[in-house]
N, C-alpha and C positions, 0 to 999 in steps of 0.2 A: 490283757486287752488294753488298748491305747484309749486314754480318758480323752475325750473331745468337747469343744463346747457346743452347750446348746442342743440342736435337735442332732447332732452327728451322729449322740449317745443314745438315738432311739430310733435309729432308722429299719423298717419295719417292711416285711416282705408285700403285706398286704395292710394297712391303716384300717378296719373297722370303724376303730375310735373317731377316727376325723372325721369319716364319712358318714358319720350317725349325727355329729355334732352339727355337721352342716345341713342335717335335714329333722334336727331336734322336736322341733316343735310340732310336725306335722306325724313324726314319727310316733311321739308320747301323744300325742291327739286319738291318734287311728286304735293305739293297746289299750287306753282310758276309755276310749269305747265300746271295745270288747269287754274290757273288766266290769265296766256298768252294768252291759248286755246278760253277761254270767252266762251266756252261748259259750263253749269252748270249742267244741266238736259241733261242727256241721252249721255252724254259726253263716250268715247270711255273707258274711267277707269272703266267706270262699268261692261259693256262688261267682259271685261279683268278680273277684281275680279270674276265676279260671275263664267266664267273658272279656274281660281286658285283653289275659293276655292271647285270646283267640281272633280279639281283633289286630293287635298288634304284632301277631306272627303271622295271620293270613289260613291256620288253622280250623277247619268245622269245627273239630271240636278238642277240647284240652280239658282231660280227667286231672286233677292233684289227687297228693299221694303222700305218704309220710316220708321218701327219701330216692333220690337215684339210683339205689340200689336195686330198690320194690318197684322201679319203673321198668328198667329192665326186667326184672323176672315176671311181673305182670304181664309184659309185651308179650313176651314170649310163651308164657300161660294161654294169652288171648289165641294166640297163633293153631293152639291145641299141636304144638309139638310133641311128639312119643318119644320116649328110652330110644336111646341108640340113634337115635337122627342126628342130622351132622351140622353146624353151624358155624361159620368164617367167620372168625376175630381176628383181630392186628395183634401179633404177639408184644406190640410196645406199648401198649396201654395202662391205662388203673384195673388193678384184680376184682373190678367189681364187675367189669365186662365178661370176664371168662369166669368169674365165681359164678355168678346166675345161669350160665349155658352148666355146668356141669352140677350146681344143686340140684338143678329137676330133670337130672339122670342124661342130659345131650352130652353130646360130645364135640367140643371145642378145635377147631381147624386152625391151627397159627399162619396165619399169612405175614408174611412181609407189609414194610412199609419205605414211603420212596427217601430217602436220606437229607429231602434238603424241605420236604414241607411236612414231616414226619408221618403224613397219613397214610393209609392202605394204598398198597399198588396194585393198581387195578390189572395191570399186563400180567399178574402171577395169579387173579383170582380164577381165572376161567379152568385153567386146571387141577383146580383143589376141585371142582365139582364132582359129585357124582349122582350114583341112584338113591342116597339117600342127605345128601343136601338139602336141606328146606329155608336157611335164612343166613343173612349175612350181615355183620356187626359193623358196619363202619364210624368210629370216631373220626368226630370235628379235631383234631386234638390242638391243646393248645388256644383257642380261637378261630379257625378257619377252617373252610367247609374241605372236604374230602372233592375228589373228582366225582359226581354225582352224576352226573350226563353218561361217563361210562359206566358204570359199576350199575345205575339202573339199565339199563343198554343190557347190558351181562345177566341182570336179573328177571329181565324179563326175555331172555332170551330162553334160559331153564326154567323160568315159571317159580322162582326161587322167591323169598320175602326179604323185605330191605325195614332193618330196626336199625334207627340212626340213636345216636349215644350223640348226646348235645349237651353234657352236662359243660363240658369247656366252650361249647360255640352258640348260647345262643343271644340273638339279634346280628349273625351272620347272614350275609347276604349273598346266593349263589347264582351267578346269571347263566343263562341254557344257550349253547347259539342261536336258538329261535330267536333270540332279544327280550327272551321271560325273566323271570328271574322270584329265586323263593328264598323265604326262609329257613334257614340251618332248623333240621328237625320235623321241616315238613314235605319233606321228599320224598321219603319211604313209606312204605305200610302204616310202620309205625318208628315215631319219634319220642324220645325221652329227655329228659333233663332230671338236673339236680338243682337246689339252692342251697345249698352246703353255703354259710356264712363266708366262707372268702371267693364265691360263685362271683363273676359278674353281676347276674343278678340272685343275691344268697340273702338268705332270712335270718334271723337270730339263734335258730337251732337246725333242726333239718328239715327239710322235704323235698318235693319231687312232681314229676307233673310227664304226662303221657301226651301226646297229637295224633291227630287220625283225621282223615276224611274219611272214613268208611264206619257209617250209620251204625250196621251192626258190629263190629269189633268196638264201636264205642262203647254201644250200652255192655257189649262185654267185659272190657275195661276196669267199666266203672262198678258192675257186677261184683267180679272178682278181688276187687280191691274193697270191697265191705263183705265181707264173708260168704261172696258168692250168691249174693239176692241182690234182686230187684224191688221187693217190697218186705217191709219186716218181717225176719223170723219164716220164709219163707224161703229157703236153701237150693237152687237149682242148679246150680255146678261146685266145686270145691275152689274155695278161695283165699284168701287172707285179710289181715286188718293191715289196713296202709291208708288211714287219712293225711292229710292236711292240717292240723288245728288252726283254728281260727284268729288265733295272736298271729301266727306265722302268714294266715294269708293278708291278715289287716295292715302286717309291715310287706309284706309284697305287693301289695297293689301302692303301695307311696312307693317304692324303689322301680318298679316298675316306670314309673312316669318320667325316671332320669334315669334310665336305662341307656338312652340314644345319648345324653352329654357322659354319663359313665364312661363309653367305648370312645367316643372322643378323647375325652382327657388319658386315656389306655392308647390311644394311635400315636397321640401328642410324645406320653414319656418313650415309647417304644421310637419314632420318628429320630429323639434324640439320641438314643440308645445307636441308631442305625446309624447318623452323621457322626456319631465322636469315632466308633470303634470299624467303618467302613473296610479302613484301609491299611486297618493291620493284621499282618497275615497269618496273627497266632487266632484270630475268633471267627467263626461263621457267623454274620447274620442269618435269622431266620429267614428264610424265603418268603415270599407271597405267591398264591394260585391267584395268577391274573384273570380267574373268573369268579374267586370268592374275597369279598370283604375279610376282612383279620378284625376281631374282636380283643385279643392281646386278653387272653385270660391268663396267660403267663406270656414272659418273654424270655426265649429258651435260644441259647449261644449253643455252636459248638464247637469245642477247643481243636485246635489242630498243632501239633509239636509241643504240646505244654502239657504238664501234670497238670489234671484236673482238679485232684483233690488236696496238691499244693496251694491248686489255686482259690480252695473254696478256706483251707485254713488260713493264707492270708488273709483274703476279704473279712473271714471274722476277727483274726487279728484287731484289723481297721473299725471295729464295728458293722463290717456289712455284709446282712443277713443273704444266703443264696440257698436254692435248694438242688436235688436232683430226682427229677422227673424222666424218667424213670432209674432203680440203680441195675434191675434184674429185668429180663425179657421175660412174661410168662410162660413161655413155656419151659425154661428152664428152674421156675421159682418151683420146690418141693412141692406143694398140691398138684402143679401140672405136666410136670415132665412126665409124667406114664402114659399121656394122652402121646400117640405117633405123631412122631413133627421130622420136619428132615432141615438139619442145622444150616445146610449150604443152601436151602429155599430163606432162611431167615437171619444172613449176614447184615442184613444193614441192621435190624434191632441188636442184634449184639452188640455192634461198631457204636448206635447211638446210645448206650447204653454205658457206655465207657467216657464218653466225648462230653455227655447233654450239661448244659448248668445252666437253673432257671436264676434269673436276677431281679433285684426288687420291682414291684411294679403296680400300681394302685391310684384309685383318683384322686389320691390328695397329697401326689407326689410334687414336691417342690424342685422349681429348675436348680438354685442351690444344692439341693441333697443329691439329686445326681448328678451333677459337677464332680461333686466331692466322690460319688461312686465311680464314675469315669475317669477322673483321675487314676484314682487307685488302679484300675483293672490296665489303664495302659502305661501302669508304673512297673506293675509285675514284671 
């Protein structure tokens, strides 16, 4: 690896560190309050967050949760899905999407997704339905909302349930032709997230958080996700343990309130990303759906006539960190290839799954640092 000066030698897919330091003080305030309090669990910060951020997404109501994972399969708990019911996933997604559909016995439907904004293609969903269809998984992926106008359109046309996966898209913004317009996550039945530490908006270890307008799936929700009661020690459905801890929500409600310059300073470095490598005909910029805001939870190229993974061992070469999001389609990873899928409904996950390369991208990304990374990638 080539010694560089200065920060060249620490260029970082996602900066934590800086992004803590810049909100130090109010940061160690909010955890120095909990630690006084000795609340850990159930502590009044949570409370508090899950109001915040129900104002700030436009959500009735917003359960936390211990993790993205537990939100999904909570949702879909809520749903009172049976064994053998069928549910539409983007086969190009995180395996936490299709792990939950098939931990509580569903069976996972791979759809396609459109090539150039990565999300589900809605024109392939209507004929995956059937008689035992009940819900469909669309990821924000990346930052930016799915087609929502159709795919609900489609969902309520079979009477079908829409659980949105917002762990990459939220404080996306989705406008309706009516001239409405919502937040990524509160579209569907029911919406999830994650705060997985390099989230947008992510905590210092995990959690997770559910949306719902709908009164009763709420308090079911929030049932299920404490051992299936409503008041202690008093068991009315089968549930799980999926809190929130109270450190995690005391720094989410500070990160919260720089959320909106967050995906800012994410448009800013992506904006540059877009003018340096527009015009060369080895990389795809990402696309935008000219009806949803991009959040830039990654910034994801796709290589066209070039070695991929030549081109990710040079960048490390140079010092600069990339990743690949995703490398395997689900349903070809060993847990899910047994589920029925048909390879030629699901060409573009494959093709993007050879092509994709996420590049560095974070708030506290210096115009310098990606100079030096854009260099590089149109030196290759």
């Amino acid at each position: 690896m080539i010694k560089l000066p200065g920060a060249m030698n620490n260029i970082q897919m996602v900066d934590l560190d800086g992004q803590y330091r810049s909100i130090q003080p109010q940061i160690d305030q909010a955890i120095a309050k909990v630690l006084q309090e000795g609340r850990f669990i159930k502590g009044e910060e949570v409370g508090l967050f899950e109001q915040e951020l129900a104002e700030y997404t436009g959500a009735k109501h917003v359960i936390a949760c211990a993790n993205g994972t537990d939100a999904l399969q909570i949702a879909l708990m809520a749903l009172q899905l049976q064994p053998g019911d069928e549910v539409i996933v983007p086969a190009f997604t995180y395996v936490a999407t299709g792990e939950v559909i098939a931990l509580l016995g569903l069976v996972p439907v791979f759809v396609d997704v459109n090539p150039d904004t990565f999300n589900i293609e809605i024109s392939q969903v209507e004929q995956l339905i059937n008689s035992r269809t009940k819900a469909i998984i669309p990821v924000h992926l990346y930052g930016q909302c799915c087609d929502m106008e159709g795919l609900l359109a489609v969902a309520d046309k079979f009477g079908i349930h829409v659980v949105e996966d917002t762990a990459q898209g939220i404080g996306a913004l989705y406008s309706f032709n009516n001239g409405s317009s919502k937040q990524a996550g509160t579209m569907g039945t029911i919406g999830t997230t994650s705060f997985f530490p390099s989230k947008n908006l992510g905590c210092y270890g995990d959690g997770g958080a559910l949306f719902t307008n709908d009164d009763d799936l709420a308090l079911r929700i929030r049932m299920i996700g404490n051992h299936g009661q409503a008041r202690q020690y008093y068991h009315e459905i089968v549930g799980v343990n999926s809190r929130l801890d109270t450190l995690q929500a005391a720094i989410l409600r500070i990160k919260l309130r720089h959320l909106n310059e967050y995906s800012k300073a994410r448009n800013l470095v992506a904006e540059r990303y877009d003018a340096a490598l527009v015009n060369d005909e080895r990389y795809n910029n990402p696309a935008r759906d000219p009806k949803s805001t991009h959040v830039f939870n990654q910034y994801t190229l796709r290589v066209n006539g070039i070695n991929r993974d030549q081109l990710r061992e040079y960048l490390k070469e140079n010092n600069i960190p990339s990743m690949v999001y995703y490398p395997l389609p689900l349903h070809q990873q060993n847990a899910y290839n047994r589920y029925n899928h048909n390879d030629q409904l699901l060409q573009n996950s494959i093709f993007l799954c050879k092509e994709v390369i996420s590049l560095p991208i974070h708030t506290e990304m210096k115009a310098k640092t990606q100079e030096y990374i854009i260099g590089k990638i149109l030196a290759f």
